[in-house]
C-alpha positions in Angstrom: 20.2 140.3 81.1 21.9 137.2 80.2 24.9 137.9 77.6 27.0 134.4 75.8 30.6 134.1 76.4 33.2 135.0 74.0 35.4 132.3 73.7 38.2 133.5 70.4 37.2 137.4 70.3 40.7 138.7 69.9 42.2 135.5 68.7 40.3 134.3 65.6 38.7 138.2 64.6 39.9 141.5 65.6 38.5 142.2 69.5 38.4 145.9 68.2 35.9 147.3 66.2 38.2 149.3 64.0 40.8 146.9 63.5 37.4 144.0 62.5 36.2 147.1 59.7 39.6 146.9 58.5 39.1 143.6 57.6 35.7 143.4 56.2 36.6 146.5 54.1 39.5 144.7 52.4 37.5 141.8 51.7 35.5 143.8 50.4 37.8 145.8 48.5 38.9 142.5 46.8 35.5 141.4 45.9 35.8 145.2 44.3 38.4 144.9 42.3 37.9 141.5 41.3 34.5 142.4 40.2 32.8 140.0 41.7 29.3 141.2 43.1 26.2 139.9 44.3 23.7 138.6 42.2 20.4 140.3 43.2 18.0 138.3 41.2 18.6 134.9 44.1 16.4 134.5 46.6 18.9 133.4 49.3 17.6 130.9 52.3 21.3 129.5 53.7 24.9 129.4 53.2 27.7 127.2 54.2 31.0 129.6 55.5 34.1 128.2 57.6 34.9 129.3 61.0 38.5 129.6 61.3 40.6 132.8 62.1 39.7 135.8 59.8 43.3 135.7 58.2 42.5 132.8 56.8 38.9 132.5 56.0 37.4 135.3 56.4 37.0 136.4 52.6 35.6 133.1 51.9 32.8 133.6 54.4 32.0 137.6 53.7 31.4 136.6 50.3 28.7 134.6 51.8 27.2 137.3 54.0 26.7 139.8 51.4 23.7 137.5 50.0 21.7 137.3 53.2 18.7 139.3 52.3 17.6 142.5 54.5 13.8 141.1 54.6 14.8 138.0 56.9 14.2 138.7 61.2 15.6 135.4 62.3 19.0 134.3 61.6 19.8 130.9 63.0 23.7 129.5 63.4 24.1 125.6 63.3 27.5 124.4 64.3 29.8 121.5 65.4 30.7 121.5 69.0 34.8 121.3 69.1 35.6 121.3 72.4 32.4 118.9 74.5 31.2 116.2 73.6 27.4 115.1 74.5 24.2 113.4 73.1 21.7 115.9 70.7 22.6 119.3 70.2 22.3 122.6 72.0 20.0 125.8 71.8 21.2 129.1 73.3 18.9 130.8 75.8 20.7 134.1 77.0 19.9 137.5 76.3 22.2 138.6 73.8 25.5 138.2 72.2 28.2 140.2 72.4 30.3 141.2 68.7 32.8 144.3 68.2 29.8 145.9 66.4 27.8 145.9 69.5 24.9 143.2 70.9 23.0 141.1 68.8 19.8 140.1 70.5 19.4 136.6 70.4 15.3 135.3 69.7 14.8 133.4 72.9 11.2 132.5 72.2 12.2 130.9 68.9 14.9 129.3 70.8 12.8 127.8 73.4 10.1 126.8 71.0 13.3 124.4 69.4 13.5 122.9 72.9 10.0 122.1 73.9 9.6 120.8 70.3 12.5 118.5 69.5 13.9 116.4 72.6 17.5 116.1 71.5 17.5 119.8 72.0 18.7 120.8 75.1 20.4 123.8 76.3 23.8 122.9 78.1 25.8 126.5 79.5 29.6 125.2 78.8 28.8 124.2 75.3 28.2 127.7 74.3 31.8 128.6 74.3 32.2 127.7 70.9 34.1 129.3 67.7 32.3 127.6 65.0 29.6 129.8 65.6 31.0 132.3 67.3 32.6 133.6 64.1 29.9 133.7 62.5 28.3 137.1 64.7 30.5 140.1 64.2 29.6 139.3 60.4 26.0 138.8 61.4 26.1 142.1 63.2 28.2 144.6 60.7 25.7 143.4 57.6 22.4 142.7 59.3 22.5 145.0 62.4 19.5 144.7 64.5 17.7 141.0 63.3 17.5 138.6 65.7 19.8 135.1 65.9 19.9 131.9 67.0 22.6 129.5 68.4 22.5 125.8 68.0 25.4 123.9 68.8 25.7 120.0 67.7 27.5 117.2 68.7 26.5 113.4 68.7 23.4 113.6 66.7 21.8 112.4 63.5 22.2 114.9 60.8 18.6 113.9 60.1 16.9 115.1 63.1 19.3 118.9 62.6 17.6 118.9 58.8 14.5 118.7 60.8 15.0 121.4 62.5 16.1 123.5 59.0 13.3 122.4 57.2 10.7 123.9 59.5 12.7 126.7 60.1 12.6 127.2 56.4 8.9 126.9 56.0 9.2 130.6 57.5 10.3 133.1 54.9 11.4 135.6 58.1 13.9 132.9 59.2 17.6 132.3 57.4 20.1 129.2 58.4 23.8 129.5 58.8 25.6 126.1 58.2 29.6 126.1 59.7 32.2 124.0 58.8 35.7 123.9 57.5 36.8 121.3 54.9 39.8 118.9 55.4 42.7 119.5 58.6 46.2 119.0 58.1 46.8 117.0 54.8 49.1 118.4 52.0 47.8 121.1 49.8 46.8 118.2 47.0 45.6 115.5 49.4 43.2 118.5 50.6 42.4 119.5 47.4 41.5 115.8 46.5 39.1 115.2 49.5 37.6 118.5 49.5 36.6 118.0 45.9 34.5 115.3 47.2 32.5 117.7 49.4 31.8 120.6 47.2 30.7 118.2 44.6 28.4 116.1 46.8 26.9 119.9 47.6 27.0 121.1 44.3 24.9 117.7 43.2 22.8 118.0 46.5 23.7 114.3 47.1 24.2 112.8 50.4 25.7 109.4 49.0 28.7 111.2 47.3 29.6 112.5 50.7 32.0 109.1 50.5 35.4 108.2 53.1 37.2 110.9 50.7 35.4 114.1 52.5 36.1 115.2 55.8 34.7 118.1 57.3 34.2 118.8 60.8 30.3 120.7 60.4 29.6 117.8 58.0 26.6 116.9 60.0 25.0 119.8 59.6 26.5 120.2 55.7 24.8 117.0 55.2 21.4 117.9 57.2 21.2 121.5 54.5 22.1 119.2 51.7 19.0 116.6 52.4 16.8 119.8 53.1 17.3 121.7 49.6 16.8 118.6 48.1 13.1 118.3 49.8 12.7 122.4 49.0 14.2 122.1 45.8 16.3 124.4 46.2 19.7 125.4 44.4 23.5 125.5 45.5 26.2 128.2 44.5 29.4 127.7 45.4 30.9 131.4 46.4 34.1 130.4 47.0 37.0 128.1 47.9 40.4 127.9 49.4 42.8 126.7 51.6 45.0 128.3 54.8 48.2 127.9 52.4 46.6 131.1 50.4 47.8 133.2 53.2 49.9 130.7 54.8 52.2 129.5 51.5 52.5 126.7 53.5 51.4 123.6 51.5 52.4 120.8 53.9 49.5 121.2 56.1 46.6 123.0 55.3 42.7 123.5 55.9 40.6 124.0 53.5 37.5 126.7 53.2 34.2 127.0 51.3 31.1 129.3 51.4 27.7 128.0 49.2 24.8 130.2 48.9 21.4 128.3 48.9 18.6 129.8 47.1 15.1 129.4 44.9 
């Protein structure tokens, strides 16, 4: 059995399960007192959640994970590759991947069907030491315990071909995408306010051409491949939340900003 490496267990989330619950139950507590709940009547098919350290956007993405409905077998992670570079994008094909919560098993027929169908899938080892996705499993396993996932990793590619790949995954109620990014790195807290407008708007419009110079966002390729796909599904957007690292930080001289979208009929 074949298991992914961990590359930011114990550095961006809690390495321990207990200390990880912690976390998700006060995100959760806040959602509590806030009274802010989940709207049962959607009928969720992706989100858009960041992938920094918990600290700082965890809450954003939680809100996110609540929504994914318990129906769904499949869920499949589409992230930016931070640390390689290379041509196309990358399909995981181990056995499972390893969360605080326990193994997730990841669909390896599914995965292998995306390689033998698209050629700029390929599966490269060293590119699946990644944190955009990575973040996104102990939340995968602690709300949807035993479904299967998926990891495709991006790097030089076409957000076209990636909205491909989302579209026909969509055309399969048992399968659910999971778009990462983060917003703008490093500017002042208004600066990244005044780009990152740009993006949630161009998502809340579904409208590639307002994703202008203003936006940055380092998962934008696959922001941009969702956005052309809900447009062809008709689908709707919901933005969950939004936020910057200088809400835990209170520093406003360099920040990152946060978002999580629900996607839904």
């Amino acid at each position: 059995m074949s298991e992914r490496r961990l590359a930011v267990s114990g550095q961006f989330y809690p390495s321990e399960q207990s200390e990880l619950q912690r976390y998700l139950e006060h995100f959760n507590n806040v959602l509590k007192h806030n009274n802010i709940t989940v709207d049962s009547s959607l009928e969720p098919k992706a989100i858009i959640v960041p992938h920094a350290g918990y600290i700082y956007s965890g809450f954003t993405a939680n809100i996110a994970y609540k929504y994914i409905p318990e129906d769904i077998e499949n869920i499949i992670v589409i992230g930016p590759s931070h640390k390689f570079a290379f041509e196309g994008a990358s399909v995981a094909l181990y056995d499972t991947y390893p969360t605080p919560f326990g193994e997730l098993q990841i669909n390896k027929q599914l995965s292998n069907e995306l390689q033998e169908q698209y050629e700029f899938i390929h599966f490269y080892d060293e590119v699946h030491c990644e944190h955009s996705t990575e973040t996104q499993f102990p939340f995968i396993k602690y709300y949807q315990g035993e479904k299967k996932v998926v990891e495709l990793i991006y790097s030089r590619c076409e957000y076209e071909k990636i909205s491909q790949v989302i579209e026909m995954l969509l055309k399969d109620p048992k399968n659910f995408i999971v778009i990462s990014t983060d917003l703008s790195h490093f500017y002042s807290l208004d600066e990244a306010k005044k780009k990152d407008t740009q993006c949630l708007q161009a998502i809340q419009q579904n409208d590639i051409s307002a994703f202008n110079s203003e936006c940055e966002a380092c998962g934008l390729i696959g922001v941009k491949a969702l956005v052309r796909v809900t447009s062809k599904l008709q689908l709707q957007s919901k933005m969950l939340d939004y936020r910057t690292s200088a809400d835990t930080s209170k520093d406003i001289s360099s920040v990152v900003g946060y978002t999580s979208f629900l996607f839904h009929t």
